[in-house]
C-alpha positions in Angstrom: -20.0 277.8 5.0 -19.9 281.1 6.8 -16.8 281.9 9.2 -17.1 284.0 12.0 -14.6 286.2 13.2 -12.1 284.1 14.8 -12.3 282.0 10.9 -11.9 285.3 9.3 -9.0 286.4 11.1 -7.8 282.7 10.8 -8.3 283.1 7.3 -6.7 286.2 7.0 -2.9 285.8 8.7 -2.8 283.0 6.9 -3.1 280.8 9.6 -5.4 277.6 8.5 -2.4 275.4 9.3 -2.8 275.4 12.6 -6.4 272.9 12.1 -3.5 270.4 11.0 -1.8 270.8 14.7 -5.0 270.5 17.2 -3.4 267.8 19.4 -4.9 265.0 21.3 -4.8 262.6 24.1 -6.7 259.2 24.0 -7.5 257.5 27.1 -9.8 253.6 26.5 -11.3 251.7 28.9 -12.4 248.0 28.5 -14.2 245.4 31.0 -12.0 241.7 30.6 -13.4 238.9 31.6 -11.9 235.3 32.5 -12.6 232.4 30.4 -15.6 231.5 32.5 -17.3 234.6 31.7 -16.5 236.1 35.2 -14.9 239.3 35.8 -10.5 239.6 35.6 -9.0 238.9 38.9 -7.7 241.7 40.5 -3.8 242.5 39.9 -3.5 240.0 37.2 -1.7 242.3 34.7 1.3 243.8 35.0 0.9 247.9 34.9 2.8 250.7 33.5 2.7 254.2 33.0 0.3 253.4 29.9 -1.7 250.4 31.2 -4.1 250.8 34.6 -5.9 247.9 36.1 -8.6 249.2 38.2 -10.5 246.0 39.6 -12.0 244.1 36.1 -11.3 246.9 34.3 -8.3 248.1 32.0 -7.5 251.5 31.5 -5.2 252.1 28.0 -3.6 255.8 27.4 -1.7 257.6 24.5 0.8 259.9 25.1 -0.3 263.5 25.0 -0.1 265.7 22.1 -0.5 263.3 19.4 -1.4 264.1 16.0 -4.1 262.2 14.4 -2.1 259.9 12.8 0.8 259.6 15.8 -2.6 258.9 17.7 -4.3 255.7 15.7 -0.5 254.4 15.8 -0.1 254.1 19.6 -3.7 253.6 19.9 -3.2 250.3 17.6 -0.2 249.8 20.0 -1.2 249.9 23.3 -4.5 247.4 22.1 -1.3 244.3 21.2 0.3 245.3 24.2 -2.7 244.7 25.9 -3.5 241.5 23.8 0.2 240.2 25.1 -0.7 240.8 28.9 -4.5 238.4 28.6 -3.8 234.9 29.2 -5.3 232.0 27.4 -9.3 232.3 27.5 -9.5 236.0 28.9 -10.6 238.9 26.4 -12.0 241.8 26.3 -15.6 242.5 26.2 -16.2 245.1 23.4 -18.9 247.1 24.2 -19.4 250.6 25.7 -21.7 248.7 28.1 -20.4 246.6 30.8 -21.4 242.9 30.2 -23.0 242.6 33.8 -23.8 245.0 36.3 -21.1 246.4 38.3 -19.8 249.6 39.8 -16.2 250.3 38.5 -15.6 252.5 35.4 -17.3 252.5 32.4 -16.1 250.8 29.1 -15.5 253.7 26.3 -13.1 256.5 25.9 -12.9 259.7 26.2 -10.5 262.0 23.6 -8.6 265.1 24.9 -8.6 268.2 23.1 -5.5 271.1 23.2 -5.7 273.9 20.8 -2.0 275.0 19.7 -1.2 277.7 21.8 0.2 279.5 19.3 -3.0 279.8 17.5 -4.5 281.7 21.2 -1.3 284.6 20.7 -1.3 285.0 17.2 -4.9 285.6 17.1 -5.4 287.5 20.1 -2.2 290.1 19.4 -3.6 290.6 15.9 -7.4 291.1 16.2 -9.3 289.9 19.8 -6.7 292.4 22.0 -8.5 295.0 20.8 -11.8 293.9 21.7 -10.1 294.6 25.5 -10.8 291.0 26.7 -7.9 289.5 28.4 -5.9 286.6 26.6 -6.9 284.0 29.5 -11.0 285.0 28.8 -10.5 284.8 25.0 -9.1 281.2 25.5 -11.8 280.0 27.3 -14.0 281.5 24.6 -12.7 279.7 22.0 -12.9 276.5 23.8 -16.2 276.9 25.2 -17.2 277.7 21.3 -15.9 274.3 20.6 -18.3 272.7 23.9 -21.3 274.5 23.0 -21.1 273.4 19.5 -20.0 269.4 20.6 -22.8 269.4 22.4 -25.6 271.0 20.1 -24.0 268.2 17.5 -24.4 264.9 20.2 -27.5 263.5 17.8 -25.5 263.5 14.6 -22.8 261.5 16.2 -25.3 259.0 18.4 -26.5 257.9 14.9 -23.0 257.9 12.9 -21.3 255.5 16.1 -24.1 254.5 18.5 -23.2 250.8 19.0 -24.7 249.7 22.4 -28.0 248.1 21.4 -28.7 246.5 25.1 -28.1 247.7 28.6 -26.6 244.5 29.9 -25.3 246.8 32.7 -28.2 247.3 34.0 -29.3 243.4 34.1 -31.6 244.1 31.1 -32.3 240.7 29.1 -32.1 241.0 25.3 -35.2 238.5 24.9 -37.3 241.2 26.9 -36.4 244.4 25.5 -36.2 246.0 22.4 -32.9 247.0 20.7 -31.7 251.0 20.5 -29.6 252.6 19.0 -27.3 253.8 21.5 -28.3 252.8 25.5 -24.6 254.3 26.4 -25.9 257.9 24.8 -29.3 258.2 26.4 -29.4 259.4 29.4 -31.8 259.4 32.6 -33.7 262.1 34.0 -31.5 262.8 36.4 -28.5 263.1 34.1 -30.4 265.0 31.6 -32.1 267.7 33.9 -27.9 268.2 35.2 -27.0 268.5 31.8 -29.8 271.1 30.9 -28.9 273.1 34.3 -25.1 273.6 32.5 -24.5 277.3 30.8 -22.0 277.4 28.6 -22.1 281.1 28.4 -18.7 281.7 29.6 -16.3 279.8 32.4 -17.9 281.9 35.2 -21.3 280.5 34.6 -20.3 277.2 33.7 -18.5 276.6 37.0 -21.1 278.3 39.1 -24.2 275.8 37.4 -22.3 272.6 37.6 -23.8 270.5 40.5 -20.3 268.8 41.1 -16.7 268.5 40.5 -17.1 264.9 38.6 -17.8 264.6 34.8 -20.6 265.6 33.5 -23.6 264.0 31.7 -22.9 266.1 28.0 -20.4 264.5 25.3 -17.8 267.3 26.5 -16.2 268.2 30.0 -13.5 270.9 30.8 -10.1 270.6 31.7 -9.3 273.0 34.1 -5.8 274.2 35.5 -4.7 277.3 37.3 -2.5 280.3 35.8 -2.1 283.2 37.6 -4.3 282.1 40.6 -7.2 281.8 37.5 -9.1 278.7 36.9 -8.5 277.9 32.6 -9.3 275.8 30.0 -6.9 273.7 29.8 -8.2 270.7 27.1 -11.4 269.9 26.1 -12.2 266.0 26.6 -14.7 264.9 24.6 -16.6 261.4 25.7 -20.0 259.7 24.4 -18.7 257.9 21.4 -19.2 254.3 21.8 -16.7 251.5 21.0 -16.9 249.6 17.1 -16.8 245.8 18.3 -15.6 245.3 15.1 -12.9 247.6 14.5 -9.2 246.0 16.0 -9.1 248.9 18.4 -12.9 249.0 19.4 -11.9 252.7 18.1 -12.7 253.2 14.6 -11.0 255.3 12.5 -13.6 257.1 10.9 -15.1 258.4 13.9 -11.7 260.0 14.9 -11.4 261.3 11.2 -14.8 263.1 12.1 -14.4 264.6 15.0 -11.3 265.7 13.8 -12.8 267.8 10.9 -15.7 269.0 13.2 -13.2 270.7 15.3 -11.7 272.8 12.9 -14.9 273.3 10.9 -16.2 274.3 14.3 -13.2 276.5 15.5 -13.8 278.6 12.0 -17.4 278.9 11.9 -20.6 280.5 13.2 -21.3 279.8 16.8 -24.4 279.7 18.7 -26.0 282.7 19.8 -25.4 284.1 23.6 -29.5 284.4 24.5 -30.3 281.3 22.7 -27.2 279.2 24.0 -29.4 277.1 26.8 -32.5 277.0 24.9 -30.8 275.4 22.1 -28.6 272.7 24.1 -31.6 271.4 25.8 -33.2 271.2 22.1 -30.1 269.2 21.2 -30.6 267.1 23.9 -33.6 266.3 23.6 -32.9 265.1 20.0 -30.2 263.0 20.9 -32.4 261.3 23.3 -34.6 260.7 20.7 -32.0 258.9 18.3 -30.2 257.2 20.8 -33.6 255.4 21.8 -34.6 255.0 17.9 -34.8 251.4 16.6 -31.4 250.8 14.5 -33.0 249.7 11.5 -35.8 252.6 11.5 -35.2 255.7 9.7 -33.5 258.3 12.1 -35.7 261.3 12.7 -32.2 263.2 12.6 -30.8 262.2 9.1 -32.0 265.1 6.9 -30.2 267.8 8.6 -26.9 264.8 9.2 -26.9 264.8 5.6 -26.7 268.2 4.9 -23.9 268.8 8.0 -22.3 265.7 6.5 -22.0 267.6 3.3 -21.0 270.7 4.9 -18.3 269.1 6.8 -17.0 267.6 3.2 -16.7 270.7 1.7 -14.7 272.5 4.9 -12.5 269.1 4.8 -11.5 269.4 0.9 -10.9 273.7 1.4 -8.4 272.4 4.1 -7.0 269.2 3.3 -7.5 266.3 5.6 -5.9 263.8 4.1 -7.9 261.0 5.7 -11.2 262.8 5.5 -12.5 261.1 2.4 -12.0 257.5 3.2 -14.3 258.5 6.4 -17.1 260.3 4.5 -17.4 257.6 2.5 -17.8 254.9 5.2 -20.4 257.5 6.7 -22.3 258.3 3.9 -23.4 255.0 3.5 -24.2 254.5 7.4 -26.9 257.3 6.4 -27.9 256.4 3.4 -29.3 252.9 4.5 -30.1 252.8 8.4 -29.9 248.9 8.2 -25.8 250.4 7.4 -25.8 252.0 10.5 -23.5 250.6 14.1 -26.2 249.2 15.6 -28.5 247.9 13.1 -25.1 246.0 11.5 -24.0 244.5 14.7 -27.2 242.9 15.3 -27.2 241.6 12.1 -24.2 240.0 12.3 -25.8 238.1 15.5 -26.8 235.8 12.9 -27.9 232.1 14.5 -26.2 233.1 18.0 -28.5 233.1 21.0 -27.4 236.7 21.1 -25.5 239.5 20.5 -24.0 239.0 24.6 -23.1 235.5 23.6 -21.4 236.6 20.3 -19.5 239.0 22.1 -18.6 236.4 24.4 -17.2 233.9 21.9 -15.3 236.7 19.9 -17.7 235.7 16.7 -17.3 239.5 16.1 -15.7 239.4 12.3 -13.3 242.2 13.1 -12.1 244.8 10.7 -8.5 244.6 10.8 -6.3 247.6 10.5 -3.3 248.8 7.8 -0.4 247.3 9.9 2.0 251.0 10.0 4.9 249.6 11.9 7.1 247.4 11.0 7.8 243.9 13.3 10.9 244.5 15.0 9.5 248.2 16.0 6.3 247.1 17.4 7.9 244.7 19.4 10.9 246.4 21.0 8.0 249.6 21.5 5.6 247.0 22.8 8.7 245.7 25.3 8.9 249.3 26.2 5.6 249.9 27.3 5.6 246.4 29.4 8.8 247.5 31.5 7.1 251.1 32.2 9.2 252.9 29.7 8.2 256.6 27.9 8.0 256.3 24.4 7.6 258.5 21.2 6.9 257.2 17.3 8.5 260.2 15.3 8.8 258.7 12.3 7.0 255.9 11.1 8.2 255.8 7.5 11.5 255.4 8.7 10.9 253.7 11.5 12.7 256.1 13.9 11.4 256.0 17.7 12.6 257.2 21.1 12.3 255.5 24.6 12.9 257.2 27.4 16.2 259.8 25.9 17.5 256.9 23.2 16.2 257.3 19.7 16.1 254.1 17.8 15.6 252.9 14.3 14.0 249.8 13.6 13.8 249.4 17.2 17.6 248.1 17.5 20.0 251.3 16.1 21.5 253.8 18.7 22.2 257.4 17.9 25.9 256.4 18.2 25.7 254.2 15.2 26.3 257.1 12.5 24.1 256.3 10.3 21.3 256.3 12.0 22.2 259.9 12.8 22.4 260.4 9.0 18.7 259.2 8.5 18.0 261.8 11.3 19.5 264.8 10.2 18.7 263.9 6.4 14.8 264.1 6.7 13.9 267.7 7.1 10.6 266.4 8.6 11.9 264.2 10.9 14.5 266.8 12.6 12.0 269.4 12.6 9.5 266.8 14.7 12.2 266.6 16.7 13.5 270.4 17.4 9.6 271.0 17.6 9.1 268.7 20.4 11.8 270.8 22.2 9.9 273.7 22.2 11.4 275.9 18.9 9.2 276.8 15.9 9.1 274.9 12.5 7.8 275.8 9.6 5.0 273.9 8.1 6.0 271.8 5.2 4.0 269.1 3.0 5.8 266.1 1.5 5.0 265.1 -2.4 5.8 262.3 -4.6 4.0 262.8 -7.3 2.1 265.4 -8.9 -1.2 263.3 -8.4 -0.5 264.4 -4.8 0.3 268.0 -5.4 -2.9 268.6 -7.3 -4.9 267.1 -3.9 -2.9 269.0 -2.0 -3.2 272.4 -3.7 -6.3 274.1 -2.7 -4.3 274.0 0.8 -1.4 275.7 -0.9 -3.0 278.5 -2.8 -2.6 281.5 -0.6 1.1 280.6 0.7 3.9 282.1 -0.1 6.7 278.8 -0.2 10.1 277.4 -0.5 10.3 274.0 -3.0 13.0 272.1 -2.0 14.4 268.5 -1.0 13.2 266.6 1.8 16.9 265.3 2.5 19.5 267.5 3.1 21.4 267.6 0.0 20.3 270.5 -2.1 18.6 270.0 -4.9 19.5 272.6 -8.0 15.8 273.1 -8.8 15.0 274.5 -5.4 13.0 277.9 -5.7 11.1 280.1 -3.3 8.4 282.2 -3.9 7.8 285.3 -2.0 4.3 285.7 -3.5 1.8 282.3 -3.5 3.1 281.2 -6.9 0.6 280.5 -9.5 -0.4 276.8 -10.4 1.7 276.6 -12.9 4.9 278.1 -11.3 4.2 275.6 -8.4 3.3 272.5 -10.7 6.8 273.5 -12.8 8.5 273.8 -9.8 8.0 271.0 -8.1 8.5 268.4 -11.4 11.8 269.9 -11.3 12.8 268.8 -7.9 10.8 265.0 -8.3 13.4 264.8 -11.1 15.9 265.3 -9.1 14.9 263.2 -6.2 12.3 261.2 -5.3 9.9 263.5 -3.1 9.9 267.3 -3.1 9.3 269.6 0.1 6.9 272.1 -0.3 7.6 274.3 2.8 5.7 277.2 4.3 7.9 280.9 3.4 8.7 283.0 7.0 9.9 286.2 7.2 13.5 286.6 8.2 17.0 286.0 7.3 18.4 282.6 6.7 21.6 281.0 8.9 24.1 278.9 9.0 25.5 277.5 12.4 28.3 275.2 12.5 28.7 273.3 16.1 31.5 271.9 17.2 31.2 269.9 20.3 27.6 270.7 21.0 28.9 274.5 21.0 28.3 277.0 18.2 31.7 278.7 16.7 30.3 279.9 13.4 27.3 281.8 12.2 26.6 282.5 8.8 24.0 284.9 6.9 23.0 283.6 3.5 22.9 285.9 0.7 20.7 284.8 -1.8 23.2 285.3 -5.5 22.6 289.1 -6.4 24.1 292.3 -8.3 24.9 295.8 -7.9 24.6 297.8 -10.0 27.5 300.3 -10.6 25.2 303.1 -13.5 27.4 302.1 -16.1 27.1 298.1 -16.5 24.0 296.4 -18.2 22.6 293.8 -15.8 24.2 290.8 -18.0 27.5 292.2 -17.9 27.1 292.4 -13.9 26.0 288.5 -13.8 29.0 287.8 -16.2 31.5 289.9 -14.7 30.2 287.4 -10.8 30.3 284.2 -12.8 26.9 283.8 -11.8 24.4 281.1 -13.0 21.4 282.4 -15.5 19.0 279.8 -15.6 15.3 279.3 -16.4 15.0 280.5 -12.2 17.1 283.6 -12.5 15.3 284.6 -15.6 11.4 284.1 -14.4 13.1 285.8 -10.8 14.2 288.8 -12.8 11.4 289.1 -15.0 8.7 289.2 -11.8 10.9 292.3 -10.9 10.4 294.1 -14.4 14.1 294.0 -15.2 15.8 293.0 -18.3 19.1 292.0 -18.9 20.2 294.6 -20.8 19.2 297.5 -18.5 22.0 299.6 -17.0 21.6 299.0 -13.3 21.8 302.3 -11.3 24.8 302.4 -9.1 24.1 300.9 -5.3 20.7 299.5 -6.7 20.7 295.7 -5.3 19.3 293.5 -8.1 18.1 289.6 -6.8 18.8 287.0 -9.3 16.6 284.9 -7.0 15.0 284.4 -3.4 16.4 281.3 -2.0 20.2 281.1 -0.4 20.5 277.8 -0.9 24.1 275.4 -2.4 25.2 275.8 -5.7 23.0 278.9 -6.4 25.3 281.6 -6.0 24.3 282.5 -2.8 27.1 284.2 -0.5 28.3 284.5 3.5 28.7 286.8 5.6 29.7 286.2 9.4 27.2 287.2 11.6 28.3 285.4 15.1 29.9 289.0 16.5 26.1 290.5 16.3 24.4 288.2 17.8 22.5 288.5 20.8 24.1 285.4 23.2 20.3 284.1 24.2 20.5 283.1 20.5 23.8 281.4 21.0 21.6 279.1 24.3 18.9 278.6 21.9 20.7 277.1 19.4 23.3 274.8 21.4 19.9 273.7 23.1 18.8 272.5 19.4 21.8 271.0 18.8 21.1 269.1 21.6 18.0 268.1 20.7 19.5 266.6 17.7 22.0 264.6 19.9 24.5 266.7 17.5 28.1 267.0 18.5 29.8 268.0 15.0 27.4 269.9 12.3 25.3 272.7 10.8 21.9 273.9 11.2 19.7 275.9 9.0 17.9 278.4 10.7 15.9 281.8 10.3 16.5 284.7 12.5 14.0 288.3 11.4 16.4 290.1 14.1 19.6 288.9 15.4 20.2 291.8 17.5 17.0 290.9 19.5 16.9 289.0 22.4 15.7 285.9 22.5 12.4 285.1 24.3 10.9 282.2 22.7 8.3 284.1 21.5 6.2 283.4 17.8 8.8 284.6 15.1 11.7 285.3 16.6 13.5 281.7 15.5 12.7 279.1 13.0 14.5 275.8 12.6 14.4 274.9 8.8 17.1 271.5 9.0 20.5 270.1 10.0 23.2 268.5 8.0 25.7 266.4 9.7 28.8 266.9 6.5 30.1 270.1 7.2 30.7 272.7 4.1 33.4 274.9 6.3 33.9 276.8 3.1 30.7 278.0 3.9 32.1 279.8 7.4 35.9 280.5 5.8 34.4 282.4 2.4 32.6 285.4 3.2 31.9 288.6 2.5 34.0 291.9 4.0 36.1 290.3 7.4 36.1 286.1 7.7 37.0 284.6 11.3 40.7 283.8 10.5 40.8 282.0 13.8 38.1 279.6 13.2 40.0 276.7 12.5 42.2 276.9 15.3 39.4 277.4 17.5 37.8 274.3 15.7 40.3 272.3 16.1 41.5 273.8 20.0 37.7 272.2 20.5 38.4 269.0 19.2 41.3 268.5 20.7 40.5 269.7 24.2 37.3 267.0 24.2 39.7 263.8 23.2 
């Protein structure tokens, strides 16, 4: 696998994450039919915001900015709520091919792409400024790299999910025609010399050699919007991939599981050379013509080099962890392996003894594959009432079964944020708080969940070059916590980590920023308090050994303290040199020895907005946050760095705000209380 220099640079601040935060936006459209066979009636369902009925089709869309998984969720939700609208004897026909020929849309999907934008300014401050390009150009670089290489790749995917073995659109009778592998993907001459006119080169010369404003005929349009009076990329929406009649969703999960890895292997790697870029799209054209007119059980012309990119994409998935990568390259290794395996060739085998693979489709004698069930009754159907009566909605946590719809967060579809404990589950889940403070616009850090070291061990060739905090996922403290400034070794992290699973039942392994780490204590939505935690340290006064310094502070020496001090080359019987700061470890957290010191006077008041705006967020009235700051005295522009949320705990510790180093607020409990008292 060779990276080119946007993987290099990736590669080099550290910044592979970000593959894991590509968001998308799913948008399906079906044909229904009556029980007669005949087309759906117009306005017989009922719409919404997520539901479209345009004459005898049905339109079905996500919310944007969904993770993969967030994304196979609502995808799985929208299909019941759809299920719920059809009356007795209508269904959906479940083909990318419409069943007769018509002139609404066409059944299939299309998948919208959005790069983090954080990736875009972190990479173009530290490396692509340089090359004097302006940030709105290198954007649309990077996602036309993306369109070239979706495009050059068409044939790979035609074979792994072509599924539309007839074009009954076109009036085509199954008896008279032989079957293909993919009529949806193979385009007519007309679409194909359009396609061939596009240059991918740069936005200029796309937009100038594109014969009209609709979609065009490649697996991959642009979504444009305007920023400073210049036409950008906004998404990428990707489209080609026919339905799985088999698969509960018609969307099957390994096919999002690819695309998914493509787009980070392809973000990272080699592009296609400027002066052969058209060349070589109409070459990968061609090809996909070719398999998507193969016969499904014939070997595909395309499946030695499939194989190898199949591999390729394998190893790129298990460098970067994609969790649900493997399941995937299984399914699709054997869809190569044996072409009577692939889409096609399977779904007209299991036409069996019907007249034909129409009439099967009409009877529903698909077998269908039916999805891992994720949430739990009483969510799905007060989500699925939602959706009916045209509210917004948001899974954030589906472990926990936490949702919001419209500005009301729910758990198990019936708890209010006003029922305390369901604020309790909130604030106690790192992750879950973070998804929400996130959502709000501030920076989190990224953080894997482990309950096991079976996981760990999967997860640590994503882990080896990070510098991280081990911790709880809740928001009690657990004693074993440690942070590591350096990537700790394997063993450090293995030890580390067994520590805090024997404390608690899953350990957070969270991503180390620079910075200084907070406290803020809100009262009434407003912050009073602000806290710097000291991590527990000596000084050294020239005449005291180093264990007569810890003794003489009361301070814990544990099996931490000692591997801390011993990665600092100090021993406990050296005479620590007067004003020399010695760190005992690198985390501030409870019970540690960490100490205070009131920070509120220095802080620049945009802070103070940002924070009551997180509190907020977190629908907190009474509590603290956990927050790092790099400079306090800097104004806040909501720009990378400058503020990270780490978690919130609704018990306050006011000894915390009371117990500090050199001056403490003595008026903070009057002024606590002057708030409390002043809101009842």
């Amino acid at each position: 696998m060779q990276v080119d220099a946007i993987g290099n640079q990736i590669q080099i601040d550290n910044l592979t994450d970000v593959l894991e935060n590509i968001t998308y936006q799913l948008t399906k459209n079906v044909e229904v039919l009556e029980a007669d066979g005949q087309w759906l009636k117009a306005d017989s369902l009922k719409e919404n915001q997520y539901l479209k009925q345009n004459r005898h089709s049905v339109s079905l869309t996500t919310n944007p900015n969904l993770n993969l998984a967030e994304l196979k969720s609502e995808l799985s939700l929208l299909t019941e709520t759809l299920s719920k609208q059809l009356t007795r004897g209508q269904k959906v026909f479940p083909f990318s091919q419409a069943s007769k020929k018509h002139h609404g849309r066409q059944p299939g999907y299309s998948l919208k792409v959005v790069l983090p934008e954080k990736l875009f300014k972190l990479l173009y401050t530290s490396k692509f400024k340089e090359t004097k390009i302006d940030y709105l150009s290198f954007r649309n670089q990077v996602y036309l790299k993306l369109a070239q290489q979706l495009v050059a790749k068409r044939a790979y995917m035609t074979y792994l999910f072509g599924a539309t073995p007839f074009a009954w659109q076109e009036g085509v009778s199954e008896e008279l025609s032989s079957p293909k592998r993919s009529v949806t993907n193979s385009l007519n001459q007309v679409e194909l010399k359009e396609a061939n006119a596009l240059d991918y080169l740069n936005l200029e010369s796309y937009l100038a050699s594109k014969s009209s404003a609709s979609l065009t005929s490649d697996n991959v349009n642009l979504n444009l919007i305007e920023i400073d009076g210049k036409q950008t990329i906004e998404a990428l929406l990707i489209t080609g991939l026919d339905f799985n009649p088999v698969s509960e969703t018609l969307i099957e999960g390994p096919a999002l599981e690819f695309l998914n890895v493509c787009l980070g292997y392809f973000l990272m790697t080699e592009g296609i050379g400027a002066g052969d870029l058209k060349a070589s799209l109409s070459q990968a054209r061609a090809l996909n013509q070719t398999v998507a007119s193969e016969n499904p059980f014939a070997p595909s012309v395309v499946a030695g080099e499939l194989r190898k990119f199949l591999e390729e994409l394998n190893h790129f998935a298990s460098a970067y962890y994609y969790p649900g990568w493997q399941p995937a390259y299984t399914k699709l290794r054997k869809r190569l392996a044996d072409p009577k395996a692939s889409l096609s060739a399977s779904l007209l085998r299991a036409q069996g003894e019907a007249d034909s693979l129409y009439s099967l489709a009409l009877s529903r004698g698909f077998k269908t594959e039916t999805s891992k069930q994720t949430l739990s009754y009483e969510l799905q159907t007060m989500l699925t009432a939602a959706i009916m009566t045209n509210h917004k909605f948001r899974i954030l946590n589906q472990e926990l079964g936490l949702v919001q719809i419209d500005e009301t967060i729910l758990q198990a579809g019936l708890k209010t944020k006003e029922n305390s404990a369901l604020l309790e589950t909130m604030w106690a889940n790192k992750q879950v708080s973070k998804q929400l403070v996130s959502a709000g616009g501030f920076e989190t850090l990224k953080a894997w969940q482990v309950k096991s070291l079976q996981e760990l061990e999967t997860l640590a060739p994503k882990l080896a070059d990070k510098a991280l905090a081990i911790k709880s996922v809740s928001d009690h403290a657990a004693k074993a916590s440690r942070l590591f400034r350096l990537p700790p070794s394997s063993r450090q992290l293995k030890a580390s980590v067994q520590a805090v699973l024997k404390e608690q039942k899953q350990a957070l392994l969270e991503q180390v920023a620079p910075g200084s780490t907070y406290r803020a204590l809100i009262i009434k939505g407003k912050l009073v308090s602000l806290v710097e935690r000291i991590p527990a340290n000596v000084v050294g006064n020239g005449r005291a050994s180093l264990k007569e310094l810890i003794a003489s502070k009361h301070l814990i020496l544990g099996p931490v303290e000692r591997e801390t001090l011993a990665s600092q080359g100090i021993g406990l019987n050296d005479v620590i040199a007067r004003g020399i700061q010695v760190l005992l470890r690198y985390d501030a957290t409870e019970n540690t020895g960490a100490s205070q010191v009131e920070s509120l006077a220095d802080l620049d008041e945009s802070y103070r907005t940002a924070i009551e705006k997180i509190a907020q967020i977190l629908g907190m009235s009474e509590g603290q946050i956990d927050l790092i700051i790099p400079n306090i005295y800097q104004a806040y522009q909501q720009e990378p760095g400058q503020l990270y949320f780490l978690g919130a705990h609704r018990q306050i510790n006011l000894a915390l705000h009371l117990q500090v180093l050199m001056a403490a607020n003595k008026d903070l409990p009057a002024t606590i209380l002057d708030k409390l008292l002043k809101a009842n």
